[in-house]
N, C-alpha and C positions, 0 to 999 in steps of 0.2 A: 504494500500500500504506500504510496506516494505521501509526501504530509501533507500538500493541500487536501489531500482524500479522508484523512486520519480523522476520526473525530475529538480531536483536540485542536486541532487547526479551525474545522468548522465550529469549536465551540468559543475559542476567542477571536475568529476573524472580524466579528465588529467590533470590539475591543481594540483591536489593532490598527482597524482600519479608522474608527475615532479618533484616534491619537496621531495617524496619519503616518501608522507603522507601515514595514511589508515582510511578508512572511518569506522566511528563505527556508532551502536545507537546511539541518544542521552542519552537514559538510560545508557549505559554502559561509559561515557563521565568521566573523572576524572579531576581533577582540573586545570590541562595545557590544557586539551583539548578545543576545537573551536568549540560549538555548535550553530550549521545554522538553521533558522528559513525560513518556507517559509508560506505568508498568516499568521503572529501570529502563525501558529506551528512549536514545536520543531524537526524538520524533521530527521537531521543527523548530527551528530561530526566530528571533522576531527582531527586527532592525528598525531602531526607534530611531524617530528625526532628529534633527538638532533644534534646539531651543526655538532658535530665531523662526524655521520653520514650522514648529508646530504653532507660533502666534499666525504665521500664517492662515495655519489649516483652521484654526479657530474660528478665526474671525470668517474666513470663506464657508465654515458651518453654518456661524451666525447670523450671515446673509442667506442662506438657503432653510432655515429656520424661520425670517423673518420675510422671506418671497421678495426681499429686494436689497436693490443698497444701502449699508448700515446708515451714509450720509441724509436717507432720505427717511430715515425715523426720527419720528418724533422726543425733544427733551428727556422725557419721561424714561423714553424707550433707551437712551444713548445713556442717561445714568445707570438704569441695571444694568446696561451691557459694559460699561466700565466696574461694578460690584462683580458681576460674575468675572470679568477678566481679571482681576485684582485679587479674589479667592483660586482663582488657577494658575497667580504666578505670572500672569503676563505683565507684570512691571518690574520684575528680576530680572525679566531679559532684555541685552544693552539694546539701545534704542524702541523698546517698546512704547512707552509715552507715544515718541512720536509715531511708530508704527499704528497704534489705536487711533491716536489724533486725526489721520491721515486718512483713516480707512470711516473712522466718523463725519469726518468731514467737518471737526471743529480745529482750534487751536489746542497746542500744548497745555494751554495755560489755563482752557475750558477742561481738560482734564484731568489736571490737578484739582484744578475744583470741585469737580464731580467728587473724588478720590478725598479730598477734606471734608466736602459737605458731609459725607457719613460718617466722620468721624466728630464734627460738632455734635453737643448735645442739644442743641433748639434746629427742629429738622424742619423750617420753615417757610 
C-alpha cells in the first residue's frame, strides 16, 4: 500500500492540507520533515511550510471562508480576522503586520490597533 493509500494519510490529509503541509514518502523525508509511523511502520512524512508561508495559506483560507477579498470586509469583520491571526501566531512571523495589513487592505498602524483595542479594558 502506497501512503497516500494508507489510512493514516487519509486520516490527516486535511490536517495537513490546512496547515498547507504535503505528504511525502517516508523515504523521500528530509530532516524538518515529520515522519508518521502506523503499527511500528514508517508509513508517510508530512513536510510543513515555512512560517512566512503558512501566513500565506491562512489568510488565502480566510478569503475562501469569507467568499471574497479580506480588503472588502467589513471593520467588524477585519478585527476578528486580526484576533484569530494573532491566536495562530501570525505576528511572530517577520513581517507579518505588514503581510495582514496588506492583505486587509488597511494600514500597519490600523493593525496595531485592532491588536491593542482587545487588549484595552473599555471595548468601546
Amino acid at each position: 500500500m502506497t501512503a497516500p493509500d494508507h489510512a493514516l494519510a487519509q486520516a490527516v490529509k486535511p490536517l495537513v492540507d490546512a496547515m498547507g503541509g504535503v505528504l511525502i514518502e517516508p523515504g523521500e523525508a528530509a530532516e524538518d520533515d515529520v515522519v508518521l509511523s502506523w503499527e511500528g511502520e514508517e508509513v508517510l512524512a508530512v513536510r510543513l511550510p515555512q512560517l512566512a508561508d503558512s501566513l500565506d495559506h491562512i489568510l488565502a483560507a480566510l478569503e475562501r471562508q469569507h467568499g471574497r477579498p479580506l480588503a472588502e470586509l467589513d471593520r467588524r469583520t477585519k478585527q476578528s480576522i486580526v484576533r484569530t491571526l494573532e491566536a495562530r501566531g501570525a505576528f511572530s512571523v517577520r513581517h507579518g503586520v505588514e503581510t495582514v495589513a496588506g492583505a486587509l487592505g488597511v494600514s500597519r498602524f490600523t493593525v496595531y490597533n485592532y491588536l491593542n483595542r482587545e487588549k484595552s479594558p473599555s471595548d468601546g
